[in-house]
C-alpha positions as CSV (number, residue, x, y, z in Angstrom):
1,X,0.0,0.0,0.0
2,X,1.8,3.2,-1.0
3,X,1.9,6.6,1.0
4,X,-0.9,7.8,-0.7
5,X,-3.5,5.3,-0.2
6,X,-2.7,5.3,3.6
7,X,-3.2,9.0,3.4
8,X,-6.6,8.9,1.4
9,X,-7.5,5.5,3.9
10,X,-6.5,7.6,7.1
11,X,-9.0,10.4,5.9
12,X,-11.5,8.7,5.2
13,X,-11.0,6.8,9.0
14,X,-10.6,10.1,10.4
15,X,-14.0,11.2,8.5
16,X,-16.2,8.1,9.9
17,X,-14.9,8.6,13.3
18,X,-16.2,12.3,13.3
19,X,-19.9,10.8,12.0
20,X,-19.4,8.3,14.6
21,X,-19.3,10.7,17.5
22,X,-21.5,13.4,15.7
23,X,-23.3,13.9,18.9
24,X,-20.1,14.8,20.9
25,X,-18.5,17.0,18.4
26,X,-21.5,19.0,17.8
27,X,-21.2,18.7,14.0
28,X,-23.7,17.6,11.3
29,X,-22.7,14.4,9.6
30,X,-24.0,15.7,6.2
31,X,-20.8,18.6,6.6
32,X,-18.2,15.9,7.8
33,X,-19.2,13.2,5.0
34,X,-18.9,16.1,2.2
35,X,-15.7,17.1,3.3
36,X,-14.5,13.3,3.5
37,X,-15.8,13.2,0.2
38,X,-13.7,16.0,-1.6
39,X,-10.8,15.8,0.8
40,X,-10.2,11.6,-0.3
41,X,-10.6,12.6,-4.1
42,X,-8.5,15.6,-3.8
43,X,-5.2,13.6,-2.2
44,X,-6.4,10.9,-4.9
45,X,-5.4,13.8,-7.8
46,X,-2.1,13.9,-6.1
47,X,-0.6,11.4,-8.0
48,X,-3.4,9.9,-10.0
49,X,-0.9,7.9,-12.0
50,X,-0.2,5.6,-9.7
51,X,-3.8,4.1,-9.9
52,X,-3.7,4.4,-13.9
53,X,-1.4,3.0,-14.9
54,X,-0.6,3.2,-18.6
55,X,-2.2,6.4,-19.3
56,X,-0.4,9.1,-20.3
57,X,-0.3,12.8,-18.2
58,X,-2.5,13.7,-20.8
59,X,-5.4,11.3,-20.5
60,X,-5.7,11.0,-16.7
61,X,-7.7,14.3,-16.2
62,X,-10.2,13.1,-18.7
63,X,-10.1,8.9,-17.2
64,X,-11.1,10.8,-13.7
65,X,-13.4,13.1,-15.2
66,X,-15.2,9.8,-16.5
67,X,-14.9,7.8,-13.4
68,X,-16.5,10.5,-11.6
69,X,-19.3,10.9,-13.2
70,X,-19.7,7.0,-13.4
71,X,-19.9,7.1,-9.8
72,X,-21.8,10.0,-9.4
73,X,-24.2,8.6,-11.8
74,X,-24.8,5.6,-9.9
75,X,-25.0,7.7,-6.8
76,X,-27.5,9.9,-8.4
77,X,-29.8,7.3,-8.6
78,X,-30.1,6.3,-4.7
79,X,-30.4,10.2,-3.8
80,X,-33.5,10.8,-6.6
81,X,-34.5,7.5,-5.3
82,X,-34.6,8.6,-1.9
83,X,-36.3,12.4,-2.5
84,X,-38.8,11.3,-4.5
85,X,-40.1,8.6,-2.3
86,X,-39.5,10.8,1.0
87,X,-41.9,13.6,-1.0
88,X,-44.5,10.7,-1.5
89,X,-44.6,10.1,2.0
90,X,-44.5,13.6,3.1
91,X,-47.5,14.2,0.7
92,X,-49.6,10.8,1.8
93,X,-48.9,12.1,5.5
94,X,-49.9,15.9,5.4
95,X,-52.6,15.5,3.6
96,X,-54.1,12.9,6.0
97,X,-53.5,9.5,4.5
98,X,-52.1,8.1,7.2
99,X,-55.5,8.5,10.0
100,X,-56.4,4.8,9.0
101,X,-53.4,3.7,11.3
102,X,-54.9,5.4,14.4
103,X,-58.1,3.5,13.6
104,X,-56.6,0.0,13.1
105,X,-54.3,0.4,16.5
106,X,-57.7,1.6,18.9
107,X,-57.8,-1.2,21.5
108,X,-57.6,-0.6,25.5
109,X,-55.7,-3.7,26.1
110,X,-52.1,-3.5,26.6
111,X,-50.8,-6.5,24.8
112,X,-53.4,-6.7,21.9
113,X,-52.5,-2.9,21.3
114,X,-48.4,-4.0,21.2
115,X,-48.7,-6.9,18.7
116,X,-51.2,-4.6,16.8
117,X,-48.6,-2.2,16.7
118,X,-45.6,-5.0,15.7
119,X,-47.4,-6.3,13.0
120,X,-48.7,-3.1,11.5
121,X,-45.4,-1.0,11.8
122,X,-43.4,-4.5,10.4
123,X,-45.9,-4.0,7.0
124,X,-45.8,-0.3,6.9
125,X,-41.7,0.2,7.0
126,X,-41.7,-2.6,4.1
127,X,-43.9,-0.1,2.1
128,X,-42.7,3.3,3.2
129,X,-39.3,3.2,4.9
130,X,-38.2,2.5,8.6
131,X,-37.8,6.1,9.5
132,X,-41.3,7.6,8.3
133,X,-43.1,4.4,9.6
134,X,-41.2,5.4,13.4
135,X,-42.6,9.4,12.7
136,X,-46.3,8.1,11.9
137,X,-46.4,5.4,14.9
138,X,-44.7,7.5,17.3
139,X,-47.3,10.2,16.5
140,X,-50.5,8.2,16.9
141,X,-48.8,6.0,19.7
142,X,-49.1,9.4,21.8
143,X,-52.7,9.8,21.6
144,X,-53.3,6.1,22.8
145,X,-50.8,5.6,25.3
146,X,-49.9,8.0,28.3
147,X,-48.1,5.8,31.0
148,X,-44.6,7.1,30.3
149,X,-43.1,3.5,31.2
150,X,-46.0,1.2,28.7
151,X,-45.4,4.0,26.1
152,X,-40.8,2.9,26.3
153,X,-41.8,-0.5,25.4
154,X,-43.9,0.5,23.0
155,X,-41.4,2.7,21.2
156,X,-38.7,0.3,21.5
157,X,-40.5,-2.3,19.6
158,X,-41.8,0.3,16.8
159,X,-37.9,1.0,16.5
160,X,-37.4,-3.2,16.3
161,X,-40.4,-3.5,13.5
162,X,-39.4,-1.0,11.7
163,X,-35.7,-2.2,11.1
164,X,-36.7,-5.9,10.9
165,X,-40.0,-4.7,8.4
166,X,-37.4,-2.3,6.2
167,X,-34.7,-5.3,5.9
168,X,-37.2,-7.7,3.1
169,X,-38.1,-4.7,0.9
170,X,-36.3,-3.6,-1.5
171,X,-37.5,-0.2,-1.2
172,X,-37.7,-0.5,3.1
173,X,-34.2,0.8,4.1
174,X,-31.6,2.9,2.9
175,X,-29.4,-0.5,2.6
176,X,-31.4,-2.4,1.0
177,X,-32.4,0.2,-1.7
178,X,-28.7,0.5,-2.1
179,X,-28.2,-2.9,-2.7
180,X,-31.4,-3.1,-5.0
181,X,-30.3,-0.1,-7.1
182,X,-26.7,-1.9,-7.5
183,X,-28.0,-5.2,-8.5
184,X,-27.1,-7.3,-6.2
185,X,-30.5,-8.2,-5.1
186,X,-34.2,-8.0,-7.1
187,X,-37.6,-7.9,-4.9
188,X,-38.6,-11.1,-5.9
189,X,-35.4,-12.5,-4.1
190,X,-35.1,-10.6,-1.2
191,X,-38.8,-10.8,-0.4
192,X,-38.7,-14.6,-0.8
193,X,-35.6,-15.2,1.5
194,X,-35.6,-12.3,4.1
195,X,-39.2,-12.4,4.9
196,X,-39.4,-15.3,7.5
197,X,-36.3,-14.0,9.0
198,X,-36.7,-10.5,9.6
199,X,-40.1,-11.6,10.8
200,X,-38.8,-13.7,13.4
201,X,-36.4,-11.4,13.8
202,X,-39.5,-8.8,15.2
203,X,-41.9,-11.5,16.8
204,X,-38.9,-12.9,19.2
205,X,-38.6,-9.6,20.8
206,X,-42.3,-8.8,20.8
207,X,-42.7,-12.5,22.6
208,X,-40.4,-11.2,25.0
209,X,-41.7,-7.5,25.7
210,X,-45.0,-8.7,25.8
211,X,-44.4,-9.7,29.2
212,X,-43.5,-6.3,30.7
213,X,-46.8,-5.2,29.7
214,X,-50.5,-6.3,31.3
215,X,-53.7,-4.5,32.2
216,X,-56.0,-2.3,30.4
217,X,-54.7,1.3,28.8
218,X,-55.3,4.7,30.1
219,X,-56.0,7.1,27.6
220,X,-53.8,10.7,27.2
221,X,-56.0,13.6,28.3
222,X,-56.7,15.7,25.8
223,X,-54.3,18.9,25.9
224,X,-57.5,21.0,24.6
225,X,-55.4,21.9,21.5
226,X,-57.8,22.1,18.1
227,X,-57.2,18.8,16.2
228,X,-55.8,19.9,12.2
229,X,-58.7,20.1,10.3
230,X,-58.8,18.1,6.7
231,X,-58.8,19.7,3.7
232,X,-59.9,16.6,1.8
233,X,-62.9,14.8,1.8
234,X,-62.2,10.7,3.2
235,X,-62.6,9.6,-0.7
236,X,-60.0,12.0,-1.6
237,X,-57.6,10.7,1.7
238,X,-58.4,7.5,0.5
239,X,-57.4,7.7,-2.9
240,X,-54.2,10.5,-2.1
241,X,-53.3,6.5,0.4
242,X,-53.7,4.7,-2.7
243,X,-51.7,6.3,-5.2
244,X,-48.8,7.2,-2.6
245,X,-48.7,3.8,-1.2
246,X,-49.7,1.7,-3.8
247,X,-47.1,3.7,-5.8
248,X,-44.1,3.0,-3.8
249,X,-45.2,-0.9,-4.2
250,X,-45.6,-0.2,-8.0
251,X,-42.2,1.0,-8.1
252,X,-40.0,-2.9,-8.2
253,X,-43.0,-3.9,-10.7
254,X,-42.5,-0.6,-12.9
255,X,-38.5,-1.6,-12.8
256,X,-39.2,-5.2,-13.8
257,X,-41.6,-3.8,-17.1
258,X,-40.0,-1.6,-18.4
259,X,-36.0,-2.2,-17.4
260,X,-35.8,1.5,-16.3
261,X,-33.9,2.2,-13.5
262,X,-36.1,2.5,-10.1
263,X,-35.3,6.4,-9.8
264,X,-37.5,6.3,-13.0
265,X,-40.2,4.5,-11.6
266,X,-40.6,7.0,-8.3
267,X,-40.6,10.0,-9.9
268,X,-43.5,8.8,-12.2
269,X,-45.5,8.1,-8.5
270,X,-44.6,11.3,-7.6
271,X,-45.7,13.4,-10.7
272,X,-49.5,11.3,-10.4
273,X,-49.0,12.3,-7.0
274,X,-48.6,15.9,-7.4
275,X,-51.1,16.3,-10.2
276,X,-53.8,14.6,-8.2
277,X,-53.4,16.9,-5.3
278,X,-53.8,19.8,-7.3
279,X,-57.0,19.0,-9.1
280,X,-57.9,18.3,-5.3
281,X,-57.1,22.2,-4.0
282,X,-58.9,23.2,-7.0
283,X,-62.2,23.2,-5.1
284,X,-60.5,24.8,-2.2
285,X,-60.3,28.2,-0.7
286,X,-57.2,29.6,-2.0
287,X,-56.6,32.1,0.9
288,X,-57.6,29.0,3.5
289,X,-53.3,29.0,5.0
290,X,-53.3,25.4,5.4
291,X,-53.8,25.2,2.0
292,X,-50.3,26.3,0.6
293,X,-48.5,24.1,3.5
294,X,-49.6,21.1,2.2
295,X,-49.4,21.3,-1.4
296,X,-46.7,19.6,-2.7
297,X,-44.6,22.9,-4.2
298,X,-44.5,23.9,-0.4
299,X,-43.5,20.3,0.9
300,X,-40.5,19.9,-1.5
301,X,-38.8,22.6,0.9
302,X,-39.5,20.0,3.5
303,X,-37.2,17.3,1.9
304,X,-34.1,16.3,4.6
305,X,-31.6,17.7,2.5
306,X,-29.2,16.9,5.5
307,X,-29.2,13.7,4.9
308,X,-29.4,13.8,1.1
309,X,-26.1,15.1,1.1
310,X,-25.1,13.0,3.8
311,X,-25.7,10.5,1.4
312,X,-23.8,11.8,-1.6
313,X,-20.1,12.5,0.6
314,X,-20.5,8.8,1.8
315,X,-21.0,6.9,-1.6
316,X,-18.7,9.6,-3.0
317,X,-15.4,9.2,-0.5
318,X,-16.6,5.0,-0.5
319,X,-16.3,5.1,-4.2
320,X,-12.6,6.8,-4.0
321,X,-11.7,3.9,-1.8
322,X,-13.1,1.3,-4.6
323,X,-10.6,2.9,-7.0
324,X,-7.7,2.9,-5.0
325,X,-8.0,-1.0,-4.4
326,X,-8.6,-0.5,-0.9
327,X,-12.0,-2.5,-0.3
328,X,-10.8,-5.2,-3.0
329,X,-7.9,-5.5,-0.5
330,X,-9.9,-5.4,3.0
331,X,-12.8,-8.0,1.4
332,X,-9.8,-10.4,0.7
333,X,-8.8,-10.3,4.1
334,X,-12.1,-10.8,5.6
335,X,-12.9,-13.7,4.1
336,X,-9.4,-15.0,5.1
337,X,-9.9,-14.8,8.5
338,X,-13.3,-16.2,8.0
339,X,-12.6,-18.7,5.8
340,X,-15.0,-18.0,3.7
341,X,-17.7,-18.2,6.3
342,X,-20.5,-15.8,5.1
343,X,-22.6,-16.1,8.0
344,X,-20.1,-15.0,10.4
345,X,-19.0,-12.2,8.3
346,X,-22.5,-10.4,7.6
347,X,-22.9,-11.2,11.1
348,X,-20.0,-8.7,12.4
349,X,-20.9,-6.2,10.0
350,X,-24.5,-6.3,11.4
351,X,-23.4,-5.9,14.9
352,X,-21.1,-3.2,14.1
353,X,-24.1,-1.6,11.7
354,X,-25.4,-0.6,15.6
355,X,-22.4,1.2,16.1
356,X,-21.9,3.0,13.3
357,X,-24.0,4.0,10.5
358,X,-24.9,1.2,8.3
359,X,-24.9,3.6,4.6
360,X,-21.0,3.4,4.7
361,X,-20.8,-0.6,6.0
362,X,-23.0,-1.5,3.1
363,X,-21.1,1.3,0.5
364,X,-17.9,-0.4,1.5
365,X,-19.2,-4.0,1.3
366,X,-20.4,-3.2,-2.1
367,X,-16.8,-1.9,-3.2
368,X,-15.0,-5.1,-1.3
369,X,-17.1,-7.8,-3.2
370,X,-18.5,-7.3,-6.8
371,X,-21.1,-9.5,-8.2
372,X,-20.2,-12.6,-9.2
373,X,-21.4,-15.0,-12.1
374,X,-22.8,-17.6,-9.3
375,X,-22.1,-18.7,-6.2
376,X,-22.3,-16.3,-3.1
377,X,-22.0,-12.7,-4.2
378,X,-24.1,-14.0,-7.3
379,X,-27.2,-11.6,-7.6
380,X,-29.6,-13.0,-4.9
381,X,-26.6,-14.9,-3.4
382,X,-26.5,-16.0,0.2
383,X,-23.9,-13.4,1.1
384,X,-26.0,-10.5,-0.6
385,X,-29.2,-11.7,1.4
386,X,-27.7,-12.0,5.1
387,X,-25.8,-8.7,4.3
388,X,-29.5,-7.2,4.0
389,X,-30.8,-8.4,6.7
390,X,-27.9,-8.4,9.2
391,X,-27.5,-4.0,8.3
392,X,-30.8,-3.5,8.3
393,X,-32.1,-5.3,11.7
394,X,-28.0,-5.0,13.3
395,X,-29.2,-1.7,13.7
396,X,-31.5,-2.0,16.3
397,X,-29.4,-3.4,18.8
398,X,-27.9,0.0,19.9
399,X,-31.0,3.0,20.1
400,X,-28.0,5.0,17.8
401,X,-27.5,2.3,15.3
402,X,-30.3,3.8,13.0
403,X,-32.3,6.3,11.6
404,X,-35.6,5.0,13.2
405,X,-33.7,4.1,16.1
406,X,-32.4,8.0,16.8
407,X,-35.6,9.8,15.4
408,X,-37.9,7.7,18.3
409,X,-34.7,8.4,20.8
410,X,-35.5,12.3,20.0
411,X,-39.5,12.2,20.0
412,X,-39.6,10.1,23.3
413,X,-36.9,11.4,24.9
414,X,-35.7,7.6,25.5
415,X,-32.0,7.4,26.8
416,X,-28.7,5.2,25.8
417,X,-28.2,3.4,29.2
418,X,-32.1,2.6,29.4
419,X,-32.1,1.4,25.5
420,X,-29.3,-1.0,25.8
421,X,-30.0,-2.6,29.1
422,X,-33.6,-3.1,28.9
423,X,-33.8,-3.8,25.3
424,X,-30.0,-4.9,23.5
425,X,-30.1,-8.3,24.9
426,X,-33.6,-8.9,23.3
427,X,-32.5,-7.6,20.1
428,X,-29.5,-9.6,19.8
429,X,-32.1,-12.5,20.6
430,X,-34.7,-11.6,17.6
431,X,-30.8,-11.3,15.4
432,X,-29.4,-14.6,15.9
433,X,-33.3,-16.5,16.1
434,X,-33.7,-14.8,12.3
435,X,-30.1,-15.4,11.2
436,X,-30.6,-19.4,12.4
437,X,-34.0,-19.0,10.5
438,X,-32.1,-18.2,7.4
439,X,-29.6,-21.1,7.8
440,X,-32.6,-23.6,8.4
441,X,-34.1,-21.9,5.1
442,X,-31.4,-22.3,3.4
443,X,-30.0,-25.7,4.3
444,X,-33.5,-27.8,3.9
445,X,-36.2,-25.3,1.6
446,X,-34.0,-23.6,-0.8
């Protein structure tokens, strides 16, 4: 390894170490992956040559240019991906799609209202995503539950059926539309071999929880605020569900018609999406002020752009490791010291995926192994399949170790030290229960 790749590694270590402790330093990880991302690419211009070889000084400016945008390119497609299906949601949610779930979860018992909540959060992060599922339950959890101590359980296990719901879809997790996007899994696939697992995965821990919880509820008081009044009629709610919902589930089927990239397929959602509403406000009061909050031209300014870029410097300083050979290197030395054992090394990578954010573990992963003919890291291949599931529910292990995991940590003010001894161990339970689930599938169905 020569003085320059240890310089572009050691950034790039330094980098993830800062997003690591983003709490502590007080410094968003969007700012801290950007700079990762220019400051790996600009000490990779220091000597270009060196990675390729037999161009002449000429030609390199223009190979770089080209690998750039190759990179970018495929970047381009998670972060359109990802904006036009968190607009969707945004647009489903604000203009009150999303009161059926308050309606389905209406029970007084404590145990029928948990498994209700499992179940329906486990289907709803498969369609939507893990972190907008945790926002919507977290919300109408709070109008049915006001112990402080029953409503901790309860939000741990949305943040455990979230993560376990988001790691079978392709379009549930950041990860897993990663690893759709790149190829190395299709819906059919990952559906067919991660369901059972990540569904044990949540029913373990809401076995186990289950038990901390008896008696009937006690309703919140009401706080005398004026509930938000609907613009839209319940047909028109209905059908905004429908076409933002049933959309995002159209998406993999639109990819498999028409071989068009899933980017493609959101942003065709989203324009049906947007027209609809619009033909909706038509019969509106224009000077009514919750009418220009909710149409979609004002919710676009509502898009996390935070983590869009955060997004971009990742996969941008992951893809500058890729090219100097790094991850080629380091996923030739895992599987040394694994010999070859997939299970064990997914497993790692889904325990450190609660440490650390699990964008950058899957980036890397993706750069170590490509996609081979057959075998394991065949599309649909057993290493491809456990490294969706372990990143996705590895997360929930630590209350930190993902998206849906921090949001709830923020709404419901739950803290690190409660999280992990009250609710790790089950976690790490549900992990291993789903992983053996897998290896039992795998040995003696498929």
């Amino acid at each position: 390894m020569t003085s320059l790749t240890i310089a572009i590694v050691f950034a790039f270590v330094v980098g993830y170490l800062c997003i690591a402790f983003e709490s502590s330093l007080k410094i968003n990880k969007a700012a801290i992956a950007l700079l990762m991302c220019v400051g790996t690419w600009t000490l990779y211009m220091l000597d270009p040559g060196i990675y390729l070889v037999g161009l002449s000084a000429s030609e390199i400016p223009l190979r770089v240019s080209e690998i750039l945008k190759e990179h970018l390119g495929e970047t381009g497609e998670t972060l359109f991906f990802l904006m036009g299906a968190m607009t969707i949601v945004e647009i489903v949610d604000k203009n009150g799609g999303f009161n059926f779930v308050r309606d389905m979860l209406s029970t007084t018992n404590k145990r029928k209202l948990l498994w209700r909540i499992a179940f329906l959060t486990f289907i709803l992060s498969a369609i939507l995503d893990n972190l907008t599922t945790s926002i919507v339950m977290i919300m109408v959890l709070r109008k049915l539950v006001s112990d402080r101590n029953d409503r901790l359980i309860y939000a741990s296990l949305i943040i455990i059926s979230a993560n376990s719901g988001g790691a079978f879809s392709p379009i549930g997790d950041v990860t897993t539309i990663m690893l759709w996007i790149k190829g190395t899994i299709t819906t059919q696939g990952v559906i067919r071999e991660i369901f059972i697992p990540s569904l044990v995965s949540m029913v373990i821990p809401a076995l186990i929880l289950q038990y901390h919880l008896s008696g009937e509820l006690v309703k919140p008081k009401s706080t005398g605020k004026q509930e938000v009044v609907d613009l839209f009629t319940k047909r028109q709610r209905t059908t905004i569900f429908i076409l933002g919902v049933g959309g995002l589930m159209f998406v993999p089927i639109f990819r498999y018609l028409t071989d068009l990239p899933p980017f493609m397929g959101i942003l065709l959602i989203l324009g049906i999406l947007w027209a609809t509403t619009e033909l909706f406000y038509r019969g509106i009061n224009p000077k009514n002020k919750d009418t220009f909050s909710r149409r979609v031209s004002h919710l676009l300014g509502n898009i996390d752009m935070a983590t869009i870029l955060f997004f971009l410097g990742i996969l941008m300083a992951v893809a500058c490791l890729e090219e100097v050979g790094v991850l080629t290197a380091l996923g030739e030395s895992l599987d040394k010291m694994s010999g070859g054992n997939h299970y064990l090394v997914t497993g790692i990578i889904g325990v450190l995926s609660s440490i650390v954010d699990n964008v950058p573990l899957v980036a890397g992963c993706m750069g170590m192994y490509p996609i081979a003919e057959t075998g394991a890291m065949a599309v649909d291949g057993i290493f491809w399949q456990l490294l969706a599931y372990c990143a996705g529910v590895g997360g929930s292990m630590l209350i930190i170790g993902s998206a849906a995991g921090v949001v709830v940590m923020g709404l419901e003010k739950i803290t690190f030290g409660w999280y992990m001894r009250k609710i790790t161990w089950i976690v790490f339970v549900g992990y291993l229960a789903g992983m053996l689930s897998y290896w039992l599938l795998d040995t003696f169905v498929f």
